[in-house]
BABA-772922 format. One line per field, with one value per residue (C-alpha): residue number from 1; x negated, y negated, z negated. Coordinates in pm, whole numbers. Example, Ala and Ser with C-alpha at 12.3 -4.5 7.8 and 13.67 -1.06 7.14 Angstrom:
BABA-772922
num 1 | 2
x -1230 | -1367
y 450 | 106
z -780 | -714
//
This chain:
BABA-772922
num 1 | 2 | 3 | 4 | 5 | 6 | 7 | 8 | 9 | 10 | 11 | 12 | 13 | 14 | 15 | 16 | 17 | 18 | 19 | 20 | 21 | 22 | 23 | 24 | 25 | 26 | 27 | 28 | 29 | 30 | 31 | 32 | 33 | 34 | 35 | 36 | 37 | 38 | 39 | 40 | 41 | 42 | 43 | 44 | 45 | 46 | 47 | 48 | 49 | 50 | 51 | 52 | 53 | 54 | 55 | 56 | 57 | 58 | 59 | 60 | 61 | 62 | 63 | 64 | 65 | 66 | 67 | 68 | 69 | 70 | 71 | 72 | 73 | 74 | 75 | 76 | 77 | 78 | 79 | 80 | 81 | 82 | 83 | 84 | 85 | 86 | 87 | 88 | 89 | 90 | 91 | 92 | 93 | 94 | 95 | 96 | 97 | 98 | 99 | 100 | 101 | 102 | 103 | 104 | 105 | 106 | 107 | 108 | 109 | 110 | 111 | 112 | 113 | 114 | 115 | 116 | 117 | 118 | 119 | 120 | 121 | 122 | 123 | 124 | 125 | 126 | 127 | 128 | 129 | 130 | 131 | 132 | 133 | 134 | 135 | 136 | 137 | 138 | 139 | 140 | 141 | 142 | 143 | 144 | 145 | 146 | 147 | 148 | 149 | 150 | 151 | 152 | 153 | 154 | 155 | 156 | 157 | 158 | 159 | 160 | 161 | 162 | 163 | 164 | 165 | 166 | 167 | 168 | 169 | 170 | 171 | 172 | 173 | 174 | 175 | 176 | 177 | 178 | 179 | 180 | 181 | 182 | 183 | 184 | 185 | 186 | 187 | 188 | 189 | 190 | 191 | 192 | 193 | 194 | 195 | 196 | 197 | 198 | 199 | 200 | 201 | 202 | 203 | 204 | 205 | 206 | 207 | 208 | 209 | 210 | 211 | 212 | 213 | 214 | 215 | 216 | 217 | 218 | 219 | 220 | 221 | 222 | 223 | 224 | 225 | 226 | 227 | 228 | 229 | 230 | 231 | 232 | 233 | 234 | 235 | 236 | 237 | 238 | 239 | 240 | 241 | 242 | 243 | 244 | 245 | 246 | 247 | 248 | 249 | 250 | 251 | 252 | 253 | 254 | 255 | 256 | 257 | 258 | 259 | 260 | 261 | 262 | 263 | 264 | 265 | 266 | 267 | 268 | 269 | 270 | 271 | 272 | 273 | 274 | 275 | 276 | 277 | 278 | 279 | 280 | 281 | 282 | 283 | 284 | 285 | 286 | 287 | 288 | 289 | 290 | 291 | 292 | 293 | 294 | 295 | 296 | 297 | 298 | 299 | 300 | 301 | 302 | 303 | 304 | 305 | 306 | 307 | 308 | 309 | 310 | 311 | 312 | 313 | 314 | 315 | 316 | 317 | 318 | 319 | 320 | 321 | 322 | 323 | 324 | 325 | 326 | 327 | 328 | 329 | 330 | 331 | 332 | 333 | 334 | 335 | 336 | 337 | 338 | 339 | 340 | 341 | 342 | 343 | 344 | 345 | 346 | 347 | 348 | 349 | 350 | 351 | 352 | 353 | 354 | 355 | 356 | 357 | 358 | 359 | 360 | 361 | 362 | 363 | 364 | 365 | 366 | 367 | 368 | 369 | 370 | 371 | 372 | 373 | 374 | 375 | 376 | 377 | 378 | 379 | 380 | 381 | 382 | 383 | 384 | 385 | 386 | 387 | 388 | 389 | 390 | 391 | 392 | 393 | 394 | 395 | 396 | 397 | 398 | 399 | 400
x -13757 | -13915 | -14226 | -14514 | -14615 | -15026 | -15276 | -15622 | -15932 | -16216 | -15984 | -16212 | -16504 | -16521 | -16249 | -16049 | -16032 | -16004 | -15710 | -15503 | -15501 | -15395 | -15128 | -15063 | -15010 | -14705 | -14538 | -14229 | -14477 | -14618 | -14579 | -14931 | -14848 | -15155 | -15531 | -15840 | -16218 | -16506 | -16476 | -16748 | -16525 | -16255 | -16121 | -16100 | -15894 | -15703 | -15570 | -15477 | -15262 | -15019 | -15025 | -14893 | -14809 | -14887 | -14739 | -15065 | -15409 | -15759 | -16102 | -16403 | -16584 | -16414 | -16554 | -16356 | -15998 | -15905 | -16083 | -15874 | -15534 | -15601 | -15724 | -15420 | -15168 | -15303 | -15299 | -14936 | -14843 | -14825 | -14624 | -14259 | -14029 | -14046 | -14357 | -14397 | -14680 | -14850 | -14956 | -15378 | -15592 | -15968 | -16279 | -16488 | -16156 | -15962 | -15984 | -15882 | -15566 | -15472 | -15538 | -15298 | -14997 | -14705 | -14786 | -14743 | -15127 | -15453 | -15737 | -16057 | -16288 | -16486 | -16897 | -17054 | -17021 | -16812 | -16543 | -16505 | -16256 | -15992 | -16053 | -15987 | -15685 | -15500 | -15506 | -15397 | -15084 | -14960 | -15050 | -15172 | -15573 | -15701 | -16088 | -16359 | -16539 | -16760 | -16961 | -16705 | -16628 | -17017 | -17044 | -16768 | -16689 | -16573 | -16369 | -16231 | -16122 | -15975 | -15782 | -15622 | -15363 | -15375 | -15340 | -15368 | -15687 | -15736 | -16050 | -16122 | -16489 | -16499 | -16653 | -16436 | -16116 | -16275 | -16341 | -15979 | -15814 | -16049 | -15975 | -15592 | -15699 | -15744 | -15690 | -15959 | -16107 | -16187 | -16426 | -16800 | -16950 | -16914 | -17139 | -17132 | -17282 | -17490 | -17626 | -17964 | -17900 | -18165 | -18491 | -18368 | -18640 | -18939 | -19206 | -19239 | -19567 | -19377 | -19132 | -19357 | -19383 | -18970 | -18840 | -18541 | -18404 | -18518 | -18296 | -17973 | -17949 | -17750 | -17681 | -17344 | -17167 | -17059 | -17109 | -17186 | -17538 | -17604 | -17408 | -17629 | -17950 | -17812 | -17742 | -18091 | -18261 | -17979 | -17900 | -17566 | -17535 | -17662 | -17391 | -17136 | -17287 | -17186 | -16888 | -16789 | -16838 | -16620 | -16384 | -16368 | -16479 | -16758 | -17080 | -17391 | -17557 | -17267 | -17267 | -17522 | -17593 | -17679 | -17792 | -17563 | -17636 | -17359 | -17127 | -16840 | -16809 | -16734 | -16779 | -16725 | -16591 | -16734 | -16492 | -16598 | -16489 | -16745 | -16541 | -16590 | -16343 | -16446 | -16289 | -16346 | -16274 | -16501 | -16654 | -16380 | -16281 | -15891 | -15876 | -15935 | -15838 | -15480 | -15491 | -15544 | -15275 | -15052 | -15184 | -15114 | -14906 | -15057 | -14981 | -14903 | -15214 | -15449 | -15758 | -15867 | -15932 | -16229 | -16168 | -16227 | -16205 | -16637 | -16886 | -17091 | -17375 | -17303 | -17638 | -17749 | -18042 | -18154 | -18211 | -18582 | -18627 | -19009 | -18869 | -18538 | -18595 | -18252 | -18027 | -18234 | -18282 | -17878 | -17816 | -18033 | -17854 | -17503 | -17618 | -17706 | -17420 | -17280 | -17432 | -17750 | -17524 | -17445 | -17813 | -17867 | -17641 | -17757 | -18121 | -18063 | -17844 | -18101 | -18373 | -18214 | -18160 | -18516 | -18593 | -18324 | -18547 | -18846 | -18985 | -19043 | -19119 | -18868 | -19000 | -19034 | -18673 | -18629 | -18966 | -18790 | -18475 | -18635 | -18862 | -18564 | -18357 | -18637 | -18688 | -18303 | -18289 | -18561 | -18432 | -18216 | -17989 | -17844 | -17499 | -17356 | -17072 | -16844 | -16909 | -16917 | -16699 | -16616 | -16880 | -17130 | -17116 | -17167 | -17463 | -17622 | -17573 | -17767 | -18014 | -18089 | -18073 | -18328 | -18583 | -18548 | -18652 | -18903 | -19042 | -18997 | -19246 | -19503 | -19491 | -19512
y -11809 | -12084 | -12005 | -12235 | -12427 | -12348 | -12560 | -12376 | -12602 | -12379 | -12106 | -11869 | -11923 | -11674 | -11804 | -11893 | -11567 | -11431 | -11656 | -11591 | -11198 | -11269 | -11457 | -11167 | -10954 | -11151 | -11295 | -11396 | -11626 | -11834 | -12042 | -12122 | -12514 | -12579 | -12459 | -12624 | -12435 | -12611 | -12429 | -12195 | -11900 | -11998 | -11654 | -11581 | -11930 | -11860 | -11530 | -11674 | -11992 | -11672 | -11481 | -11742 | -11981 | -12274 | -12639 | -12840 | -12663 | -12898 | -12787 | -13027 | -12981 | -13185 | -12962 | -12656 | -12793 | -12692 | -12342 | -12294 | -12372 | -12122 | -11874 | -11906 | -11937 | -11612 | -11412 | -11562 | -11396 | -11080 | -11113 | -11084 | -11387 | -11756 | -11867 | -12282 | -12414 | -12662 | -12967 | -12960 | -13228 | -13234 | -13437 | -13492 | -13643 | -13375 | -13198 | -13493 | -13561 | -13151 | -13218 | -13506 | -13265 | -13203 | -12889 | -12753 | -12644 | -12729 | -12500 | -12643 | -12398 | -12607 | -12572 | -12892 | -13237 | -13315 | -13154 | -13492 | -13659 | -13413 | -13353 | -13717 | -13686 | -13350 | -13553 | -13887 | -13649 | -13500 | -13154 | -12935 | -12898 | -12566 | -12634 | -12385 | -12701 | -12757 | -13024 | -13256 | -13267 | -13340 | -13574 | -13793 | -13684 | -14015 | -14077 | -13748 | -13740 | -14085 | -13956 | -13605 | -13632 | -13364 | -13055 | -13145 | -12932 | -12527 | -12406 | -12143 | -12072 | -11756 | -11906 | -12189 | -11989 | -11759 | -12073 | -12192 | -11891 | -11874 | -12198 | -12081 | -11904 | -12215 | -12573 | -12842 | -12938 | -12538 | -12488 | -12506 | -12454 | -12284 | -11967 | -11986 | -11646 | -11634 | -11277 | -11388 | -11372 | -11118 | -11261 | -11235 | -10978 | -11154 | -11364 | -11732 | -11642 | -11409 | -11672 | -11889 | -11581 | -11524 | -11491 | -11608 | -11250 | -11176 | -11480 | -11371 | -11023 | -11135 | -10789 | -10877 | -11138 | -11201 | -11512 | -11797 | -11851 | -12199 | -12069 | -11732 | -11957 | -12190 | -11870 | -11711 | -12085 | -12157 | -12442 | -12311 | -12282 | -12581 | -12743 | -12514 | -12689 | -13057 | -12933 | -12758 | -13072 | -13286 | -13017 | -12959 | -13283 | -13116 | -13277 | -13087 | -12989 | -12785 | -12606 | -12289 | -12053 | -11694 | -11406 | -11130 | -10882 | -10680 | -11015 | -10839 | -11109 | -11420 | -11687 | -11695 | -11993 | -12009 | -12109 | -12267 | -11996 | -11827 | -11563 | -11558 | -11526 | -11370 | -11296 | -10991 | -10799 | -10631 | -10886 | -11018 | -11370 | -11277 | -11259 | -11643 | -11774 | -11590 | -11798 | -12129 | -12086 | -11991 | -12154 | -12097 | -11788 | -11463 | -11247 | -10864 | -10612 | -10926 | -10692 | -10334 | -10417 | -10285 | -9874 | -9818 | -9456 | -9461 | -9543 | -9877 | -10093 | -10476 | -10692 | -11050 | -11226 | -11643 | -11838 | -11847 | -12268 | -12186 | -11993 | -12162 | -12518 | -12631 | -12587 | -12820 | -13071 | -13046 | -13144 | -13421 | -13541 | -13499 | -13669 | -13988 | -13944 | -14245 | -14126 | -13875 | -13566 | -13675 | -13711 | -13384 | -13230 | -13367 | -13317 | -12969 | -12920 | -13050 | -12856 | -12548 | -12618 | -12687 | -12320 | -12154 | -12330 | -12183 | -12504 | -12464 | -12235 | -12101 | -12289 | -12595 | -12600 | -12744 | -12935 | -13138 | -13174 | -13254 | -13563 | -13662 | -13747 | -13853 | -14147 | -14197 | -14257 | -14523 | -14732 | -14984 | -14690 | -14524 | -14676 | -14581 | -14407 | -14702 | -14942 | -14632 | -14631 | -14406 | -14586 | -14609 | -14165 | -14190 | -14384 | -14229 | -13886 | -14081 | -14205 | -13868 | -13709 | -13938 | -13953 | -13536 | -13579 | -13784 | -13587 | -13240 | -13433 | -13424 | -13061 | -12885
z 10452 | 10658 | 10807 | 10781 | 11089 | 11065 | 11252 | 11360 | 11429 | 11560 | 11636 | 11827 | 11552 | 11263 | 11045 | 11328 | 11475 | 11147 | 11013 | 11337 | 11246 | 10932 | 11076 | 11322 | 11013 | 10884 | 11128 | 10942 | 10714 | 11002 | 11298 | 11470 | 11650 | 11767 | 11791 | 11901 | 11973 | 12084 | 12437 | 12443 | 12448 | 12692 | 12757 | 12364 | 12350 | 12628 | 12493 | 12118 | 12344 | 12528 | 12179 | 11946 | 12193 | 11998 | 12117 | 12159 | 12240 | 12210 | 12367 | 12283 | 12606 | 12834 | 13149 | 12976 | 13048 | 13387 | 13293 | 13044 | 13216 | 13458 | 13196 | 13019 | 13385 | 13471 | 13095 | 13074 | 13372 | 13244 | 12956 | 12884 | 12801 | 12860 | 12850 | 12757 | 12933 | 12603 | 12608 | 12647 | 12467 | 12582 | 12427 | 12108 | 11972 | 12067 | 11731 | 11523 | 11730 | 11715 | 11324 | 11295 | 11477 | 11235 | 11027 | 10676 | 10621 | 10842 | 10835 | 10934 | 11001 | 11283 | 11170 | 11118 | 11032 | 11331 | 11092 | 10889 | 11128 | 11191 | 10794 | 10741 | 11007 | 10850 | 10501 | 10653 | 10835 | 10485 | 10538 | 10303 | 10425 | 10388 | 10415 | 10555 | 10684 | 10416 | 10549 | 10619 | 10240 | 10176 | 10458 | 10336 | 9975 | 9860 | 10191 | 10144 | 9766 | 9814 | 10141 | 9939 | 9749 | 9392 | 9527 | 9912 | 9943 | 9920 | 9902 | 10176 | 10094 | 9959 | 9665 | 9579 | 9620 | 9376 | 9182 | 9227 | 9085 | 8802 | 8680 | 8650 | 8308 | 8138 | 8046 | 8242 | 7894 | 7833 | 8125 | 8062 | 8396 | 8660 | 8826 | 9204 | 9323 | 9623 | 9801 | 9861 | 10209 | 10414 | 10198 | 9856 | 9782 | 9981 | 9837 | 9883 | 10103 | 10332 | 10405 | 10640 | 10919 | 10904 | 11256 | 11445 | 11444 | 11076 | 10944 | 11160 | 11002 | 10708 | 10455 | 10387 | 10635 | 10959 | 11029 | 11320 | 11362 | 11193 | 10898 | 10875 | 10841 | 10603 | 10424 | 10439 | 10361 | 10085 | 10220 | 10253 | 9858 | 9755 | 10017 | 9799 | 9493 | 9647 | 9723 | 9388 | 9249 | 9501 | 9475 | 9082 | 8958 | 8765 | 8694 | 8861 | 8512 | 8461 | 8769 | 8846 | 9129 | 9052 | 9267 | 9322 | 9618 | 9604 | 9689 | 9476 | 9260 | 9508 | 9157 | 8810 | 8550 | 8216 | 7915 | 7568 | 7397 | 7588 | 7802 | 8166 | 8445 | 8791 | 9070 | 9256 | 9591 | 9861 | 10049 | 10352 | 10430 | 10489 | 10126 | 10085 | 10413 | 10353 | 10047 | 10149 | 10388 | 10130 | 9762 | 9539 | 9676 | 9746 | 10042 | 10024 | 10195 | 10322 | 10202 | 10068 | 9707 | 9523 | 9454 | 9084 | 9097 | 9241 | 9043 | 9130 | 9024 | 9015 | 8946 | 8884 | 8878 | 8854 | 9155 | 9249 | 9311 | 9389 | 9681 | 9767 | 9644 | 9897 | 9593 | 9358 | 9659 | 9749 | 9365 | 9378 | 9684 | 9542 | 9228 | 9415 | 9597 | 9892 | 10225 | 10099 | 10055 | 10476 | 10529 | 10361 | 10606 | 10908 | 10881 | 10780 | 11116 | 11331 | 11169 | 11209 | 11582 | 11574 | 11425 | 11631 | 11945 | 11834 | 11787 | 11399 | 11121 | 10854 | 10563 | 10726 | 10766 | 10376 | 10443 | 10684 | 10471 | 10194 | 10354 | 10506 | 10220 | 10020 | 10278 | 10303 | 9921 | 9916 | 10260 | 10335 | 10495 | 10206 | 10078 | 9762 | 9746 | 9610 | 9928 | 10165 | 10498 | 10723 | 10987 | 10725 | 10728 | 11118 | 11089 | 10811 | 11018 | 11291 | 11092 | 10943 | 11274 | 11457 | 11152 | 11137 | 11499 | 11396 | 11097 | 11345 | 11606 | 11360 | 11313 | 11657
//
């Protein structure tokens, strides 16, 4: 069997680091050809280049480069074999060019909207794009959908592989709607009151997931599920009445599909992202022992409750952006990356994370700088980003 040549953008983030041991689990399934990181972990990087030995290696920060040949001159040095020095890319464009290298399957798991040009670039190349990159699919959901080819993009979201494999049990016409669970995140149980005195190191301790830290707030503001929402619908073509969040603490049950017959499909397995980053390297194809799966020989309590839009009102505010659609769903994510910096600084409170999202794109929508989605281009994204960036700024001035 051939193995399939794998491409890894943000290799020493979370689902980076996370793919490449799946792919260190069955070797005779993949080939890694190249990886790219951002370069804050040069070491890390260094060690994955003389451990799958990829041809082409990309580091964002420019400054990183000659670190990271030496890094990798002296780790290589102690290994067995023929070691092929690879060719090093280095810049903000160093992603996109790793992304455009001749592979069977991409996965983007770089955080941020930065992701939409290698995105754009792994599609353009033919290869099947396994996305973690979320945002790139908001930020440029019509660019993107017009750039993919059926079946050129697997879900690697926990959620919307769960999604994916649900919607196997039936026919597009059957599906009612679809159930994207959410944990909560660490405030699930507080009140909308006790939200304004949440601390830096209250919103990192996520209950269930490891994850980067821009992720973990989006996650504990909801942001990060009403981004899943946009993205469902990009994804699934489904329109946003039809698709609902629910809270589920236990996150056992990663999302559900709802048929017009009125059964439900869920999918279900202890809560690890090899299960659905194996996957998107290998849709629709599963791989043998990715995961323990769920023992059910002990007892256990499952439970689910409605979203709270009092005290989370990001998933309401994400819908209204995706329902507009063109460049808000970009704004959206933009203002809600530099307000997190912002919190993450210390310069502002929890709540007024949303605050400033949500007076952000409710400028955006009445100004001369939102495009609709029909006449949008790939330069009208970029400046929309900018726009929202500099009036967050703005709006963030007011409150310190």
């Amino acid at each position: 069997m051939t193995r399939r040549r794998v491409v890894i953008l943000g290799s020493t983030g979370s689902i980076g680091t996370q793919a490449l041991d799946v792919i260190s689990a069955h070797p005779s399934e993949f080939e890694v050809v190249a990886l790219s990181a951002g370069g804050s972990d040069i070491q890390a990087l260094a060690a994955q280049v003389v451990a799958h030995r990829p041809a082409m290696v990309g580091v964002a920060r420019e400054t990183a480069m000659r670190e990271l040949q030496a890094a990798v001159t002296v780790l290589a040095s102690g290994t067995t074999g023929d070691f092929v020095t690879p060719r090093y890319l280095a810049g903000p464009d160093a992603a996109t060019h790793i992304a455009a290298h001749a592979a069977d399957v991409v996965l983007n798991g770089i955080t941020g909207s930065v992701g939409l040009p290698p995105t754009l670039a792994a599609l353009d190349a033919g290869s099947v794009l396994a996305l973690a990159n979320k945002e790139s699919l908001i930020a440029g959901g019509p660019l993107v959908r017009a750039a993919a080819a059926p079946g050129q993009i697997a879900p690697v979201d926990s959620e919307h592989s769960a999604l994916a494999q649900c919607l196997l049990a039936g026919q597009p016409s059957e599906v009612r709607r679809l159930v994207l669970t959410a944990s909560g995140g660490p405030f699930r149980n507080s009140s909308h009151e006790d939200l304004v005195d949440v601390t830096v190191a209250q919103a990192l301790a996520h209950p269930t997931w490891n994850m980067g830290p821009v992720v973990t707030i989006n996650s504990a503001t909801m942001v990060n599920k009403g981004l899943e929402v946009i993205e469902a619908h990009l994804l699934f073509d489904m329109a946003f009445d039809d698709i609902d969040v629910v809270i589920h603490p236990q996150s056992v049950v990663h999302s559900m599909v709802e048929f017009v017959d009125g059964s439900s499909m869920a999918q279900v397995s202890p809560p690890d992202m090899r299960l659905p980053i194996a996957l998107g390297l290998t849709w629709p194809r599963r791989l043998p022992q990715v995961a323990p799966a769920c023992d059910w020989t002990k007892a256990a309590t499952w439970e689910f409750a409605p979203l709270d839009n009092r005290r989370f009102p990001a998933v309401a505010l994400a819908k209204r952006a995706g329902q507009a659609g063109g460049t808000a769903p970009a704004v959206f994510n933009a203002a809600n990356e530099e307000a997190v910096a912002a919190f993450l600084s210390g310069n502002i409170g929890f709540t007024e994370i949303v605050d400033t999202v949500t007076a952000v794109v409710n400028e955006h929508l009445g100004d001369d700088s939102f495009v609709q989605g029909t006449g949008m281009a790939l330069a009208d994204v970029f400046s929309a980003q900018d726009w929202a960036r500099d009036t967050a700024q703005r709006v963030l001035a007011r409150s310190v």
